[in-house]
C-alpha positions as CSV (number, residue, x, y, z in Angstrom):
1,X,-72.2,-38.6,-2.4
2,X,-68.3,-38.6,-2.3
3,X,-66.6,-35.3,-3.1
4,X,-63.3,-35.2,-4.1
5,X,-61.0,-33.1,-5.3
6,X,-58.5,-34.5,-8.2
7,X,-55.3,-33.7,-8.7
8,X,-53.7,-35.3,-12.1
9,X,-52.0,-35.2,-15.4
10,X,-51.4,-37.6,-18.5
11,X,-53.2,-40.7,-19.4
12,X,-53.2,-42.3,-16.0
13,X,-55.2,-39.2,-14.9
14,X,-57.6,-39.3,-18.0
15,X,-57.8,-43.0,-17.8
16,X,-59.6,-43.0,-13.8
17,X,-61.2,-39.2,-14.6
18,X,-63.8,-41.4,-17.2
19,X,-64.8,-44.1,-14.3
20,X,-64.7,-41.3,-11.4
21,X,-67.4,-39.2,-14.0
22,X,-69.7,-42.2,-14.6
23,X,-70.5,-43.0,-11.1
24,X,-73.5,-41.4,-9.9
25,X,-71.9,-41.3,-6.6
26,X,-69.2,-39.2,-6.9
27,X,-68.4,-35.8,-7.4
28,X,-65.6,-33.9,-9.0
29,X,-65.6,-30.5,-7.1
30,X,-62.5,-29.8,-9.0
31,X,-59.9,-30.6,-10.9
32,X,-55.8,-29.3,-10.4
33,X,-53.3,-30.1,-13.1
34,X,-49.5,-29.6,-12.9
35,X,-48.9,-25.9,-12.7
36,X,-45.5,-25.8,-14.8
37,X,-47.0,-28.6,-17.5
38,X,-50.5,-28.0,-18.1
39,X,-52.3,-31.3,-19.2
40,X,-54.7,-29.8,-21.8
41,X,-56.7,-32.7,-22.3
42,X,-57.6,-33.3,-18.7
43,X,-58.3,-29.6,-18.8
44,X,-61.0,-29.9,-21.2
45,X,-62.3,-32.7,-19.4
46,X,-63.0,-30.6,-16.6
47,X,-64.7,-27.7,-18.7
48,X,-66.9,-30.5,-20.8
49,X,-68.3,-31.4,-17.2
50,X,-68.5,-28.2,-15.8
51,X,-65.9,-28.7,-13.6
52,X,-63.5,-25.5,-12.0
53,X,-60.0,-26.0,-13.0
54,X,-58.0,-24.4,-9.9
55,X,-54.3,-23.8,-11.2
56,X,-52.0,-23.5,-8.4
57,X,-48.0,-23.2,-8.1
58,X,-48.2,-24.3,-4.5
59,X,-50.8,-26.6,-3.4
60,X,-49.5,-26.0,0.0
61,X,-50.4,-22.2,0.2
62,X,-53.3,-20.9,2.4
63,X,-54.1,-18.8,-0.5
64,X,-55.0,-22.2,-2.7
65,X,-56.7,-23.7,0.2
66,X,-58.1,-20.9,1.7
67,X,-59.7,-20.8,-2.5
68,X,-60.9,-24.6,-2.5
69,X,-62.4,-24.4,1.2
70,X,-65.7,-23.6,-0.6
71,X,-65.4,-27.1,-2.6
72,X,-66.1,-29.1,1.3
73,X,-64.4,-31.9,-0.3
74,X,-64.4,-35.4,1.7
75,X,-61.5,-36.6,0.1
76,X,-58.3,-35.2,-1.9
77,X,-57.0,-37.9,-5.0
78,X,-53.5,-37.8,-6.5
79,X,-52.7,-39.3,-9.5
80,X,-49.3,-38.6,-11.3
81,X,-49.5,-35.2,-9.6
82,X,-46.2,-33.8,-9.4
83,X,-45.9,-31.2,-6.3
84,X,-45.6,-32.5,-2.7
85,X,-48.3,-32.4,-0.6
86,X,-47.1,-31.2,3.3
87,X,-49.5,-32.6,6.0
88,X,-51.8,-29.5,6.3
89,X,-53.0,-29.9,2.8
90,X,-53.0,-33.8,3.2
91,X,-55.3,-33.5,6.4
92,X,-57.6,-30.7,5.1
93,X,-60.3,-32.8,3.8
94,X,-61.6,-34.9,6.3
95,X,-61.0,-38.7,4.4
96,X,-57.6,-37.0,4.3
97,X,-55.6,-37.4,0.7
98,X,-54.4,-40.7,-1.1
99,X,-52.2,-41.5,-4.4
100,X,-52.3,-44.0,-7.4
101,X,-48.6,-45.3,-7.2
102,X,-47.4,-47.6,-10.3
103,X,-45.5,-49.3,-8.3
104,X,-45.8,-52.7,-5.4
105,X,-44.9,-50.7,-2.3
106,X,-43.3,-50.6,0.1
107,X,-40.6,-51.8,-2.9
108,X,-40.5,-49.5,-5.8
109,X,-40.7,-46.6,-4.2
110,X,-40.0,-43.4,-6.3
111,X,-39.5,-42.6,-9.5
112,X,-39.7,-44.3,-13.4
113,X,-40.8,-47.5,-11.1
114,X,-42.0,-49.4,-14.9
115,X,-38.3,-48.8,-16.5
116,X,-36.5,-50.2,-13.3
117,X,-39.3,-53.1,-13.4
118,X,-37.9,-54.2,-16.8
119,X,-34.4,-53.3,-16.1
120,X,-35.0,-54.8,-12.8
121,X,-36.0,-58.4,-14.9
122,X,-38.9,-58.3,-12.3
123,X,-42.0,-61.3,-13.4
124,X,-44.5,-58.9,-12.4
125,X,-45.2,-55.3,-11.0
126,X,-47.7,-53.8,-8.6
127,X,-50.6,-50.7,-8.4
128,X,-50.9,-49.3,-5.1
129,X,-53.5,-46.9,-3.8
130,X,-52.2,-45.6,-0.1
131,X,-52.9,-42.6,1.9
132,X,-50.5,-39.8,1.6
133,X,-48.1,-39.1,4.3
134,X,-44.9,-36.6,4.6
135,X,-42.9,-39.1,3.4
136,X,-42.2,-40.8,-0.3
137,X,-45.0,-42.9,-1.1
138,X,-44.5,-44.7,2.9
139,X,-48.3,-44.0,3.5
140,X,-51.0,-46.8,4.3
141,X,-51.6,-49.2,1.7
142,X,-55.4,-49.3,0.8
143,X,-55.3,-51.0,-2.2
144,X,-52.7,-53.3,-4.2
145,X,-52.8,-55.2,-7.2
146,X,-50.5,-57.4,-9.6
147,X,-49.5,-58.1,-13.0
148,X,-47.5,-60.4,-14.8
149,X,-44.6,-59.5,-16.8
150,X,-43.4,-61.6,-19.7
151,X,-40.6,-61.6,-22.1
152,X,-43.6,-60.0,-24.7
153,X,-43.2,-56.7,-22.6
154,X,-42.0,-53.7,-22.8
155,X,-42.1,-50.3,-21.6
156,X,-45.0,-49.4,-23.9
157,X,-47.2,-52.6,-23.3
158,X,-46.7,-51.7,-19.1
159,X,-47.8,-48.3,-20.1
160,X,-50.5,-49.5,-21.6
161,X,-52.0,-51.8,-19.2
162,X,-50.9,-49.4,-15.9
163,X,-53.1,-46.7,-17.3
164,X,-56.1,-48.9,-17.3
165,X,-55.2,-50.5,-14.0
166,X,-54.0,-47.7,-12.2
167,X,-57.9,-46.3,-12.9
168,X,-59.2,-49.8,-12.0
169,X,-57.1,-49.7,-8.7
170,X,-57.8,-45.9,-7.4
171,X,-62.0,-46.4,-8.5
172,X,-62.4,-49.6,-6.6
173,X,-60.2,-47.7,-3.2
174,X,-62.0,-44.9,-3.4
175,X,-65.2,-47.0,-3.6
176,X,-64.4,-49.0,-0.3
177,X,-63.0,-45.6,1.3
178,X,-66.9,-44.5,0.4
179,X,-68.6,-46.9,2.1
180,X,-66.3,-47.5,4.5
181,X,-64.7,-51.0,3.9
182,X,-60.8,-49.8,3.5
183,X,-58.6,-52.3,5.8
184,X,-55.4,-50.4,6.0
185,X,-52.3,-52.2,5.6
186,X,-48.7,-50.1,7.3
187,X,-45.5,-50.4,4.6
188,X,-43.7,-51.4,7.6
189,X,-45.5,-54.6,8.4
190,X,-44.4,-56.1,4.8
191,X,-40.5,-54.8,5.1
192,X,-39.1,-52.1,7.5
193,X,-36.8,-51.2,4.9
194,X,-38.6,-51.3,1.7
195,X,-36.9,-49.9,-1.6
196,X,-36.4,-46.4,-3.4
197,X,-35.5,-45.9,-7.1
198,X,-34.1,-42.9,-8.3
199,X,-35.8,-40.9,-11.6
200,X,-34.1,-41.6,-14.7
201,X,-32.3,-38.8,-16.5
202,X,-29.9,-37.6,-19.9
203,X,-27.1,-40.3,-20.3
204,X,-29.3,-43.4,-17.9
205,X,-29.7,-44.5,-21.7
206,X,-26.5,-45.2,-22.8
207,X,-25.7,-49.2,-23.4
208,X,-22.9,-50.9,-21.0
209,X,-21.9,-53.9,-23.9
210,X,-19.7,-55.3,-21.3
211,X,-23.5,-56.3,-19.4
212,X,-25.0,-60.0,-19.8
213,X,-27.3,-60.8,-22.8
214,X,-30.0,-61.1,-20.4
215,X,-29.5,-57.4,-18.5
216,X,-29.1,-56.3,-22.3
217,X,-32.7,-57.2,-23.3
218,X,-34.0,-56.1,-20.4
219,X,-32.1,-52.5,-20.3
220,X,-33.4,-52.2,-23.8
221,X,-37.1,-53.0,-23.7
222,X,-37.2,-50.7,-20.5
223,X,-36.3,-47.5,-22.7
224,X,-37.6,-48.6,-26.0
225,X,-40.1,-45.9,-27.4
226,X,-42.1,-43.8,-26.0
227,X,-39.2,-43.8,-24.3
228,X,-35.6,-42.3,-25.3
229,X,-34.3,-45.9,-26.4
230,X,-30.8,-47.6,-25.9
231,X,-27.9,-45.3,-27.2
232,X,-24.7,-46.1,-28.3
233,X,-22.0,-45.0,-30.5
234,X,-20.9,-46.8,-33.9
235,X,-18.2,-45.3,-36.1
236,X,-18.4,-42.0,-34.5
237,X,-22.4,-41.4,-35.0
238,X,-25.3,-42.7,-32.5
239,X,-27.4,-45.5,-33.0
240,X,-30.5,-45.9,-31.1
241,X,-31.8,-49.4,-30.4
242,X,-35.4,-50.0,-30.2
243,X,-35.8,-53.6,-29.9
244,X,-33.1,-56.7,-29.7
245,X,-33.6,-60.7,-29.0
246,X,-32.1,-62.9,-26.5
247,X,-30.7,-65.6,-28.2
248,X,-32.0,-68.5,-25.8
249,X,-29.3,-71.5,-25.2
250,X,-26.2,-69.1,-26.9
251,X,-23.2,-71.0,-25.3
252,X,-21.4,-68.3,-22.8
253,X,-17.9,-68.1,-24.6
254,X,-15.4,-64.8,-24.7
255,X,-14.9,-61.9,-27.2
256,X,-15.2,-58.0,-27.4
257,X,-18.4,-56.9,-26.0
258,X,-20.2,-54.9,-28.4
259,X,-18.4,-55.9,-31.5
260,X,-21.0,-56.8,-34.5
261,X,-20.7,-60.4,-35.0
262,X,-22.6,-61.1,-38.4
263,X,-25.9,-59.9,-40.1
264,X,-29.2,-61.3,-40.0
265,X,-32.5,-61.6,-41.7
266,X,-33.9,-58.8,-39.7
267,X,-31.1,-57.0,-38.2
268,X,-27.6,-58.0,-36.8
269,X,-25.7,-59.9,-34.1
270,X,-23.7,-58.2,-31.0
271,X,-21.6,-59.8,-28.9
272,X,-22.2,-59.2,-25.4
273,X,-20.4,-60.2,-21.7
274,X,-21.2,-64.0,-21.9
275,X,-23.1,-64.4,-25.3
276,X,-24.7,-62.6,-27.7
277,X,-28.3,-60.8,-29.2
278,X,-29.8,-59.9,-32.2
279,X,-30.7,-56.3,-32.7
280,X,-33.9,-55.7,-34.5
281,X,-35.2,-52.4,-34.5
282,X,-32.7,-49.6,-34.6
283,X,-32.2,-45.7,-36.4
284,X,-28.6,-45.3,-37.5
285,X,-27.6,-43.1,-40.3
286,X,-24.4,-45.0,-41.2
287,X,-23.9,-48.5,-42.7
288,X,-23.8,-51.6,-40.1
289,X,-20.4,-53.6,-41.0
290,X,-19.2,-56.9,-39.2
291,X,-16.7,-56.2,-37.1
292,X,-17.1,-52.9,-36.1
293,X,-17.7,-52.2,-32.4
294,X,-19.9,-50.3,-30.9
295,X,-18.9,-48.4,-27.7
């Protein structure tokens, strides 16, 4: 039987909670949620199961571990946990602590790793199960996996499938850290250097027209919803921008970035650096004119 104590929050969390609960073989001894966002859902997860929820504003403390000591966990799980685990607390139980990273490390390191993915115009992006060490997700690689990205995708459809394969990715590590098949790989042996992105934040949302039709399409499918989606400014009010098509073989040519070239039957036309794209999903409480520009 492997004991472990999970540390979570949002679908990701819920997503590998199910597959952790229907093997026979492992134990939840208890559950941790973020202390200054509670996810309610995983919450009632635990108390359907009979689970102890242990709340604490520093996982760090001796007065939370001296309070989950009784648990004798074998192995401590993170996934999209949001306080910083310091090497006491990573090396209490004795399989030590690992983390479900959407991201292919040692690149994409960080923060908001789908929306620089997109943004980034990357063809595919990576789950990575590692242990946990002091630094930002630098430990051991246990477990990675791939998948594609197409010109379908968007924000929401890498959601999507990251939920499913970050609780794929972490089961089938913690599985092989159970009956002891893990074959560590170290960050350093793929690139000394690897790659950090920074979290995204108020204004990262606001459209550069002067940017190629191609960085456009990407910048805007990174946002789109559930995300804040693309922002600008047209006649003084803000448009948002949801969704907009690259216009494949537009000859590169010079005009005002931004300006609104001519309707369409499903949106309008924008000109961009070199060509131009077709916005199709957008909320804007004014009327869309050719030849306004949007800034």
């Amino acid at each position: 039987m492997m004991k472990i104590g999970y540390f979570g929050d949002g679908p990701w969390a819920h997503e590998a909670f199910y597959k952790l609960i229907a093997d026979e073989t492992i134990e939840i001894k208890f559950v941790t949620v973020r202390f200054d966002n509670r996810d309610h859902k995983l919450i009632a997860l635990a108390e359907k199961y009979s689970i102890p929820v242990e709340l604490s504003e520093n996982i760090n403390s001796d007065e939370f571990l001296n309070r989950i000591d009784k648990y004798a966990v074998d192995l401590f799980v993170s996934m999209s946990f949001n306080q910083i685990f310091k090497a006491r607390t990573i090396n209490y139980p004795p399989q030590k602590t690992i983390n479900c990273h959407a991201g292919k490390l040692p690149y994409y390191r960080g923060r908001n790793i789908l929306n620089w993915a997109l943004i980034n115009d990357e063809k595919e992006f990576g789950i990575t199960v590692h242990y946990v060490d002091e630094g930002i997700d630098t430990g051991d690689i246990i477990l990675q996996k791939s998948y594609p990205i197409t010109d379908e995708d968007n924000y929401e459809t890498l959601l999507h499938r990251a939920y499913s394969g970050c609780a794929d990715t972490l089961y089938e590590a913690i599985k092989q850290i159970q009956n002891g098949s893990v074959k560590c790989i170290q960050q350093a042996s793929i690139d000394l250097i690897g790659m950090y992105c920074g979290m995204r934040g108020p204004g990262d949302e606001i459209i550069n027209w002067n940017s190629t039709s191609r960085e456009l399409f990407n910048f805007v499918r990174a946002i789109c919803k559930p995300g804040p989606m693309a922002t600008s400014m047209l006649n003084g009010i803000k448009i948002k921008i949801n969704k907009v098509r690259e216009i494949k073989g537009a000859r590169k040519y010079i005009g005002k970035p931004g300006q609104i070239l001519g309707k369409s039957e499903h949106g309008f036309y924008v000109k961009t650096e070199d060509t131009f794209i077709e916005v199709l999903e957008y909320e804007y409480d004014g009327k869309i004119r050719v030849g306004d520009r949007i800034v």
